[in-house]
C-alpha positions in Angstrom: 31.8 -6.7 5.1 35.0 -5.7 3.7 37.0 -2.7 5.4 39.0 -2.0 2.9 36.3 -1.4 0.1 33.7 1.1 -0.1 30.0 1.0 -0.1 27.9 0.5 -3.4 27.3 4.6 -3.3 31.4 4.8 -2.4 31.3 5.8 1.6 34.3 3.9 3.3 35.4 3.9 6.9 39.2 3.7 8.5 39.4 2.2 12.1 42.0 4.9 13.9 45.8 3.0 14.2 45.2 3.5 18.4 42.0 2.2 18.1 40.5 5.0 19.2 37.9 6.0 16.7 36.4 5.0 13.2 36.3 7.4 10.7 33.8 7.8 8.2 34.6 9.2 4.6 32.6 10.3 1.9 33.2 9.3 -1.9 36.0 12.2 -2.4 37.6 10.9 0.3 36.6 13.9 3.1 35.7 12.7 6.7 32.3 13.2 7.6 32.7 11.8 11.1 33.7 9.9 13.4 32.8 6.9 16.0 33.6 7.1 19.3 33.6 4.1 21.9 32.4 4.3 25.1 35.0 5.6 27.3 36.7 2.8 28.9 36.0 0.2 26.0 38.2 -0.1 22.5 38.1 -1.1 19.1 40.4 -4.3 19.2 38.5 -6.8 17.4 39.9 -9.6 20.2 38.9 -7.8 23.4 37.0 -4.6 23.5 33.9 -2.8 23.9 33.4 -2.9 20.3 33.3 -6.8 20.3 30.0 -8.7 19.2 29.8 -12.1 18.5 29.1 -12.2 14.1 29.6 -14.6 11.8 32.9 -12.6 10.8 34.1 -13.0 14.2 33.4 -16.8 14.0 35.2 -17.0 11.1 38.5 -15.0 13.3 38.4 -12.0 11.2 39.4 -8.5 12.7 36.0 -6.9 12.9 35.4 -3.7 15.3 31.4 -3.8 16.3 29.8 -1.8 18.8 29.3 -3.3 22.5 25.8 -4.8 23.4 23.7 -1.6 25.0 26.3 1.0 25.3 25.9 4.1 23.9 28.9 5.3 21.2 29.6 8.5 20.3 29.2 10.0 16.3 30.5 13.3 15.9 30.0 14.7 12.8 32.3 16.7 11.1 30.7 20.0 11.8 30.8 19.1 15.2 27.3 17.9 15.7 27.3 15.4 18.6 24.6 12.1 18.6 24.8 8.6 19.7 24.7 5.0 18.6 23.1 1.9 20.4 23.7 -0.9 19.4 20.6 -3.2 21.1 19.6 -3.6 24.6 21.6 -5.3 26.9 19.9 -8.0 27.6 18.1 -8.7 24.1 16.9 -12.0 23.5 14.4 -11.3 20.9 15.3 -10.2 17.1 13.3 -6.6 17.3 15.2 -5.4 20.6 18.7 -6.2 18.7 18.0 -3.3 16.7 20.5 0.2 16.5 19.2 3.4 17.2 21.1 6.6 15.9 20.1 10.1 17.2 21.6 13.1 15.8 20.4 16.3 14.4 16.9 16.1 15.3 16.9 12.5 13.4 16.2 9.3 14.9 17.8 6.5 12.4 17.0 2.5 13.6 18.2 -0.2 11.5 16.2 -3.1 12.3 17.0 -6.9 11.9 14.5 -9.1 9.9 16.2 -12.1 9.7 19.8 -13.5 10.3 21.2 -12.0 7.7 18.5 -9.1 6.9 17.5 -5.7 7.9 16.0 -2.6 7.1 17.5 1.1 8.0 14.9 3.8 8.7 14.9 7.2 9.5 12.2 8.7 11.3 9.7 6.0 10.9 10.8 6.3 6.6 12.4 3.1 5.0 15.8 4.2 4.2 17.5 0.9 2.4 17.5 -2.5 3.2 20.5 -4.6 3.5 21.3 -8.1 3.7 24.7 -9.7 4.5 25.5 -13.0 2.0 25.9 -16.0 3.2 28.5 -18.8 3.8 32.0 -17.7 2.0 30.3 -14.4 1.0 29.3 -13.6 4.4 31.4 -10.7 4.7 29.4 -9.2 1.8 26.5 -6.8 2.2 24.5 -5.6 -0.6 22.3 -2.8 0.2 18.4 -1.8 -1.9 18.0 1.8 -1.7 14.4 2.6 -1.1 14.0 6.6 -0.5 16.9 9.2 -1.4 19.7 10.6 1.3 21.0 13.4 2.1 24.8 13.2 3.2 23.6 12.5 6.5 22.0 10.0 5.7 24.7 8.5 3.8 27.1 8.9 6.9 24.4 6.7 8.9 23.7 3.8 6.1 27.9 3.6 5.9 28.0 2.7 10.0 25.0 0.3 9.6 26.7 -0.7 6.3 30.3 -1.6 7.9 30.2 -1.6 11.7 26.7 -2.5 12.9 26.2 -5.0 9.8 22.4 -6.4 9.3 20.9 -9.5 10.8 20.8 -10.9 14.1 19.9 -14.3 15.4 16.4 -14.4 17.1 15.9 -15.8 20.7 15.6 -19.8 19.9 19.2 -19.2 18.3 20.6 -17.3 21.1 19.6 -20.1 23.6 20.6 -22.8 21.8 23.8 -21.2 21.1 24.2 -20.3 25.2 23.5 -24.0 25.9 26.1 -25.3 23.4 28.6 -22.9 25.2 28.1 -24.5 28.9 
């Protein structure tokens, strides 16, 4: 995941410079919202809220991700309200490490396959699936459109797309990885 480029259908985002919020823009370059953290929490990539251990944080790259079971806030730019979870708080297991979106009377989940895979749906529907490369292309996520958006829609893929990021490890990989850190 590159910050700095855009999307494959052009959507970009721009962390605030207090690191406040992350903005989410459109192709022409108009904000169509914005993600909150938790009050309390941050966006620095080295000790906030919004840290998550990823294979771009292993690899000591600035990365802003949401914080494990706490709700963010997207407000959209007509003022429409909804939240963000990023898994449960204690999730072991690959299918509970999923993020749920609710806004506008749409539920969104993008749900991990694999390490490195998942699919984004909304309201049951596949959306597009995504899957982050791997080794020096691990910051890269190419995404498979499988129904059409609406810009709301678009808003949603682009926070999957560069904060929430697909894949997970499942619960074997979490264990062995909490052992190897004792």
């Amino acid at each position: 995941m590159n910050w700095r480029s855009p999307t494959e259908t052009g959507w970009f985002v721009k962390p605030a410079e207090d690191g406040s919020a992350i903005a989410i823009f459109d192709p022409s370059g108009v904000v169509r919202g914005e993600l909150f953290p938790t009050p309390g929490d941050g966006i620095d990539g080295a000790s906030s809220g919004w840290k998550r251990e990823s294979v771009a944080e292993s690899m000591k790259q600035h990365v802003p991700a949401l914080r494990k079971g706490k709700p963010a806030t997207l407000r959209l730019s007509d003022g429409t309200i909804g939240t963000v979870t990023d898994q449960k708080p204690k999730a072991m297991r690959r299918k509970n490490k999923r993020c749920e979106v609710v806004i506008s009377d749409r539920t969104y989940l993008f749900a991990h396959s694999s390490g490195r895979k998942a699919t984004a749906l909304r309201d049951g529907i596949a959306l597009a699936r995504m899957v982050r490369g791997r080794w020096s292309r691990a910051t890269t996520v190419t995404r498979k459109t499988l129904a059409a958006t609406d810009a709301l829609d678009e808003c949603i893929l682009t926070v999957f797309h560069k904060v929430v990021t697909p894949g997970r490890t499942g619960a074997f990989d979490q264990v062995m990885t909490d052992l190897s850190n004792i």
